[in-house]
N, C-alpha and C positions, 0 to 999 in steps of 0.2 A: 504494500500500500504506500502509494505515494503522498506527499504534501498537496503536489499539483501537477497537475498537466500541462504543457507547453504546447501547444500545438501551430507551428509555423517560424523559421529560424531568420527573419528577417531583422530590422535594426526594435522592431516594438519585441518581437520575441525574447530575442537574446538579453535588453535590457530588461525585460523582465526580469531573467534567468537566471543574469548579474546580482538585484537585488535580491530576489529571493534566495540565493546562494548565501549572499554575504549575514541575510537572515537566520542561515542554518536549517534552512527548509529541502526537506529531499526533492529533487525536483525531476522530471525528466521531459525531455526538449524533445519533439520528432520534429526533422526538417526535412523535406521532399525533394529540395533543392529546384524546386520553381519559385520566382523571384518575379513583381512586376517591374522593376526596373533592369532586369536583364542584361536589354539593347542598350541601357545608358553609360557611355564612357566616363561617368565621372559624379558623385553626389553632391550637391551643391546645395550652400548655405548651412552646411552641420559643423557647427564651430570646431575649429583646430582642425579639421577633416577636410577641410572645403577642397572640393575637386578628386577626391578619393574617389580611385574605381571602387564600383558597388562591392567584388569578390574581394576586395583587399579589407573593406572596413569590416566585413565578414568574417574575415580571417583573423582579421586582430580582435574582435570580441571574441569569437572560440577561442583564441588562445590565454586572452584572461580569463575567460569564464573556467580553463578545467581548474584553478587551482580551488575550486567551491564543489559542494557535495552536488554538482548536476551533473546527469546525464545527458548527453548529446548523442540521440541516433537519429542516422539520414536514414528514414522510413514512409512509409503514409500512412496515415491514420486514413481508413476508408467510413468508420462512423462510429458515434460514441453512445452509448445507453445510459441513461441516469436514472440511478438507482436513489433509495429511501437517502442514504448517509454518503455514496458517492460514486463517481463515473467511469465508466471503464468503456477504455478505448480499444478498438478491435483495428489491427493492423490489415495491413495486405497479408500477411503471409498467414493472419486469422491468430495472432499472437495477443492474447489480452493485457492491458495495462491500468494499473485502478489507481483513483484520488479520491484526496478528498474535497480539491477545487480545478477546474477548467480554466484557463484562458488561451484564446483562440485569438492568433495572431499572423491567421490566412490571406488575408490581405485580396486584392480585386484583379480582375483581368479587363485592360482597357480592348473596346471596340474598334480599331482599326478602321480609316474608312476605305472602303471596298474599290479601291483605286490601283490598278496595277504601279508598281512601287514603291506605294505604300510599307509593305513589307520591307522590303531590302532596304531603304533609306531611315527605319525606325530606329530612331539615336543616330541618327548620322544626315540630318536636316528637317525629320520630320520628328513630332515631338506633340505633346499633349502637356505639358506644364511650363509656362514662359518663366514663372519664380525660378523651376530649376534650369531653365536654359535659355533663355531669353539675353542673360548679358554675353554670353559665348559668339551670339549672332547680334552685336548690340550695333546699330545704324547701318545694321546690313537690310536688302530686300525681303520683306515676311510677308506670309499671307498667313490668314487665317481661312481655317474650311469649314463648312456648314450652314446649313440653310438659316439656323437660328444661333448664329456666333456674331452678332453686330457688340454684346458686350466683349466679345474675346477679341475678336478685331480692335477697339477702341483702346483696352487693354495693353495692346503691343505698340502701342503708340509711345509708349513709356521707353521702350528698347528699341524704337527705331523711327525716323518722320516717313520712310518708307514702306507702307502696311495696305496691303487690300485685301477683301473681300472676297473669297471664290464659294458659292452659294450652291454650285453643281445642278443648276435649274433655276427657273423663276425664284425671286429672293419674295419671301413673305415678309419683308419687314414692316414695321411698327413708321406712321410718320416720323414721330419722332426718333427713332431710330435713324432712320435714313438724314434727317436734319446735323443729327450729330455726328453721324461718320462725314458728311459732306463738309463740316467747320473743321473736322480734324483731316480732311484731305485724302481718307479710305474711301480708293476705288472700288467700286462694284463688278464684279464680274460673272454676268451668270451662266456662262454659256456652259455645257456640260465637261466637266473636266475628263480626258483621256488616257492619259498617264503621269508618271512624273517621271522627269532622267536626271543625269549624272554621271559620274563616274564613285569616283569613294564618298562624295556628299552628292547629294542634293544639289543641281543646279538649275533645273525649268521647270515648269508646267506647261505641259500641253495641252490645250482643248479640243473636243472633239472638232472645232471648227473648223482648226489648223495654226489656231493664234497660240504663239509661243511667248512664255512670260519670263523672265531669269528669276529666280527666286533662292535663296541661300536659308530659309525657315520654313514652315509650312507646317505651324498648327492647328489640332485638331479638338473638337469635343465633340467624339462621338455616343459616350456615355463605355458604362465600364458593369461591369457584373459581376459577383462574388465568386472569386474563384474558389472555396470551397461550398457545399452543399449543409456543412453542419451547423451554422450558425441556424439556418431555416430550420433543420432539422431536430435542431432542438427546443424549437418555438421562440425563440427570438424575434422582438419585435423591429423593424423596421420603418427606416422614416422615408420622403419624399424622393429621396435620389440614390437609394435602395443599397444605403447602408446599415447598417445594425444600429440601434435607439439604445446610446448608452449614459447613465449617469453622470456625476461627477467626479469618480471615482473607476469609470470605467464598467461599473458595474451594470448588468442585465434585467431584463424582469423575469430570467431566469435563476431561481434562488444559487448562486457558486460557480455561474459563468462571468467570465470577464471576457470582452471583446476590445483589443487593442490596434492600432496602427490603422494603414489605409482601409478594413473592413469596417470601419465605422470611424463617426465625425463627420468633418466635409475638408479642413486644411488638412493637405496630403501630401506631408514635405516628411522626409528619412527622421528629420530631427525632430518632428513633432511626436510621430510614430514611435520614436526614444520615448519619449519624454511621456505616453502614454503607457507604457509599456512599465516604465518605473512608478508611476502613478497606482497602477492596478498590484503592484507588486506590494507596494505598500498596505493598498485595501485587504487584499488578499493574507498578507501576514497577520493584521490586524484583528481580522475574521478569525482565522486559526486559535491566536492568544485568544481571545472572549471565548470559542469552543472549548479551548484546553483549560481555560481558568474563569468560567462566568465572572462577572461581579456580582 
């Protein structure tokens, strides 16, 4: 029987990990070794880290985290049961693991949009968060994509006077909408976009028309969806843009789950996802001591 369950070895995970180690909490971490940031050359804005490939900042918390009583296995957790006093996780290989607290620090898988090159340019010009990569491309040409991005467009105005519009179709915008990308100088472009080329970055857009744009950015908000299945599955409730509804503390309105990092909240930056991660760690201790010793 374990303290807790880790389930996800991203930067909310392992800071979990971290404090509940340093707590003297038995703890055991499954990581699957699937990452939303992946394709990203580099983590940005995580104080003392900045610009850290994602596999290195990885590697340096495993390697603090063994000198603490956690486990760290690369496994998957395929689905967890909760029981009266606590949960036990059923592996792939059908290997059970029991606690007496959850936190689930699976994090989301973004949408892509359905663009030939899309793919192959992901982290290498095309990109869904300007905070983390927006200064890398800063007064270079940027589009933003999507029929309803007129905020995400205005947004990149911050990281370049060069930013338009590509809507992939008639643009549905709002008047006002249209009024304020026109005073910040965001072109509209709705023709149906084609491809996108390059060579090792991102260098054009093509339209289906045959009009060629240079572009050296090219974000997206296509929406994103929970890359695991167990927050749902365990009855977790969910807010408007179909992340997990968590407390102040991290906590669920399932009685000993905790849901950390980009699977809930809505700011979806490495250091935040820390910084929740050690949040939960703390509730979660806290929970324990009052079991182990009411008042």
């Amino acid at each position: 029987m374990y303290d807790v369950i880790i389930v996800g070895g991203g930067p909310a995970g392992l800071s979990a990990a971290t404090i509940l180690g340093r707590a003297r909490r038995r703890v055991v971490l499954f990581d699957d070794g699937k990452y939303r940031n992946e394709a990203s050359r580099g983590v940005h804005g995580f104080l003392t880290r900045d610009g850290i490939h994602p596999a290195e900042l990885r590697r340096i918390a495993r390697e603090q985290l063994a000198r603490y009583d956690v486990e760290y296995l690369c496994n998957h957790v395929t689905s967890v049961e909760r029981k009266e006093d606590r949960f036990v996780a059923i592996l792939a290989d059908n290997s059970h693991y029991e606690s007496r607290k959850l936190l689930l620090a699976t994090g989301v898988v973004d949408e892509l949009p359905a663009i030939p090159g899309a793919d192959r340019f992901y982290g290498a010009g095309v990109f869904h968060c300007p905070y983390c990569d927006g200064w890398e491309l800063r007064d270079q040409p940027l589009a933003a994509y999507g029929g309803n991005c007129a905020g995400l467009a205005a947004s990149l105005r911050t990281w370049s006077a060069d930013v338009v519009l590509c809507t992939d179709g008639p643009a549905a915008l709002k008047p006002e909408e249209s009024a304020r990308l026109e005073r910040l100088g965001v072109r509209v472009y709705a023709q149906r976009v084609a491809r996108l080329e390059g060579g090792e970055h991102l260098e054009q857009i093509v339209f289906e028309d045959g009009t060629v744009l240079p572009r050296r950015g090219f974000f997206f908000n296509s929406g994103q969806t929970q890359r695991s299945p167990l927050p749902a599955d365990l009855g977790c409730n969910f807010n408007r843009k179909g992340t997990v509804r968590t407390g102040k503390l991290e906590g669920t309105n399932v009685p000993g789950v905790y849901v950390v990092g980009d699977a809930s909240k809505d700011v979806q930056l490495a250091i935040v996802a820390a910084a929740e991660g050690a949040k939960a760690a703390i509730a979660i201790n806290t929970a324990l001591q009052l079991e182990e010793a009411p008042v």
